[in-house]
C-alpha positions as CSV (number, residue, x, y, z in Angstrom):
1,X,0.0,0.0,0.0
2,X,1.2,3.4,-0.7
3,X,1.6,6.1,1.8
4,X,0.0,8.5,-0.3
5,X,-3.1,6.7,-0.2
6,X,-3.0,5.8,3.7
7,X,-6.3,7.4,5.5
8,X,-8.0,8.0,2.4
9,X,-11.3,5.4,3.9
10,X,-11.6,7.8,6.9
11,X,-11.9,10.4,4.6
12,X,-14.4,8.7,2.6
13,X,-16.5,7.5,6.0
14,X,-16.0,11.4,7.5
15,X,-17.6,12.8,4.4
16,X,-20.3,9.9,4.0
17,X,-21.7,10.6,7.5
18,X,-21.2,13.9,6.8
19,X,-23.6,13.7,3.8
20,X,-25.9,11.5,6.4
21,X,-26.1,13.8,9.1
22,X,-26.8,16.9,6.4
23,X,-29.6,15.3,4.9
24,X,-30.9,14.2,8.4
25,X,-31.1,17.9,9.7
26,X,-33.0,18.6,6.3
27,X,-35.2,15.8,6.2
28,X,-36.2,16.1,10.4
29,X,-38.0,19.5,10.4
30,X,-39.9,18.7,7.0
31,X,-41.4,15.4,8.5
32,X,-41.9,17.3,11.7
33,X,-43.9,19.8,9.8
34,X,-45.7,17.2,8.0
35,X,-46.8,15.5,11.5
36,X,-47.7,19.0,13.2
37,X,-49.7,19.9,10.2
38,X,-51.6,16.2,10.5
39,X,-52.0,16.6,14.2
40,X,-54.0,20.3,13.9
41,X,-56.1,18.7,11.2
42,X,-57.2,15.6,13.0
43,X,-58.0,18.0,15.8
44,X,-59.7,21.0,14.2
45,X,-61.8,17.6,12.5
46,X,-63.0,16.3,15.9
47,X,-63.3,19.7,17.6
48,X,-66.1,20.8,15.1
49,X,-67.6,16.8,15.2
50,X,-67.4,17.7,19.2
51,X,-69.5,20.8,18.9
52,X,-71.7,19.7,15.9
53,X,-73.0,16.7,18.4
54,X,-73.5,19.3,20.9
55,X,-75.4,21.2,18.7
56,X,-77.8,18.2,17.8
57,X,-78.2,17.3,21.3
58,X,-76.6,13.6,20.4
59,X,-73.8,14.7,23.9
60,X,-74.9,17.1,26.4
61,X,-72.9,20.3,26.8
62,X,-72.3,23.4,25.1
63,X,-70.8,23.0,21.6
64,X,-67.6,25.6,21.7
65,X,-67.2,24.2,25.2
66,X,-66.8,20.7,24.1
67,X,-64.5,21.9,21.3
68,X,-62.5,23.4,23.1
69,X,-61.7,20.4,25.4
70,X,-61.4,18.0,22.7
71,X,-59.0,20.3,20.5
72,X,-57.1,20.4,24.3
73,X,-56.4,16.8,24.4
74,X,-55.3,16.6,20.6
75,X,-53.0,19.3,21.4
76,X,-54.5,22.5,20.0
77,X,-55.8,25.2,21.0
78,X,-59.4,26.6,19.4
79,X,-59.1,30.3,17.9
80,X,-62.4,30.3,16.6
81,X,-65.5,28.5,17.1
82,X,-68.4,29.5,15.1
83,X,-72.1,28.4,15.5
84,X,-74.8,28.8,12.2
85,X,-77.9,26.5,13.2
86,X,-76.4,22.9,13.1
87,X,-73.1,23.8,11.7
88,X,-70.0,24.0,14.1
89,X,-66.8,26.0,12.6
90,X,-63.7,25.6,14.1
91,X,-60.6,27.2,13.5
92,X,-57.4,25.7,15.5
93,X,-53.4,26.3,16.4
94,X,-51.2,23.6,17.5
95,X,-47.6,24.7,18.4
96,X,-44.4,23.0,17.4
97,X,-41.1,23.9,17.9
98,X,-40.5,27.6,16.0
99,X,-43.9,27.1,13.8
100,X,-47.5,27.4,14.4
101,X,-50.0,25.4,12.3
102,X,-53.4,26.5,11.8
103,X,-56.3,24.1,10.7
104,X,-60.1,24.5,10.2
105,X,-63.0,22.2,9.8
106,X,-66.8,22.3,9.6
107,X,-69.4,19.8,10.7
108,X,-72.9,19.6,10.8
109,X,-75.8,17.5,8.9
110,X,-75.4,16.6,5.4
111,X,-76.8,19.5,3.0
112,X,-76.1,22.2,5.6
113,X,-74.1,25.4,5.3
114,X,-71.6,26.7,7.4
115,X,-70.7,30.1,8.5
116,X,-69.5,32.2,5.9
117,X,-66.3,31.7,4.3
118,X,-66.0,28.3,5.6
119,X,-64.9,25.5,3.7
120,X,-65.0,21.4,5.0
């Protein structure tokens, strides 16, 4: 072996996991986002479904009530809850490390209108 090639492998392995830990640090806060985003979603989703069956007298309590106490335990926190006869809005935040995700959703009886501007 020559000594001009001697430590070229650690070379190669320092700039391999290099590349690994590069692409990790990229790769984390995209998934993370990803998640974060799913997570406000499925919780804006059952907040409104919380307050549209308080609405329809199907669970007792008041609907923005309820919403707010299910968005709680999905993590979230309700910024807006809006009530138009059966229809529940609801607008929510989770928090994640250095970004806020925001996530609305409607529920109500099939046919019916929300309040609006809303979308579901």
């Amino acid at each position: 072996m020559h000594d001009a090639e001697r430590g070229a492998a650690s070379v190669l392995a320092l700039g391999i996991v290099g590349a690994v830990v590069a692409l990790t640090a990229l790769t984390v806060p995209v998934l993370s986002a990803f998640a974060l985003a799913q997570r406000a979603a499925n919780a804006a989703d059952a907040a409104a479904l919380a307050a549209a069956d308080a609405i329809s007298g199907a669970v007792p309590g008041t609907p923005c009530d309820l919403a707010e106490r299910t968005a709680a335990r999905n993590g979230a926190d309700v910024e807006v809850c809006d009530l138009d006869g059966a229809v529940a809005f609801v607008a929510v935040r989770v928090q994640g490390v250095g970004i806020d995700v925001r996530r609305a959703a409607r529920a109500g009886p099939p046919g019916a209108t929300g309040p609006p501007g809303s979308t579901g």
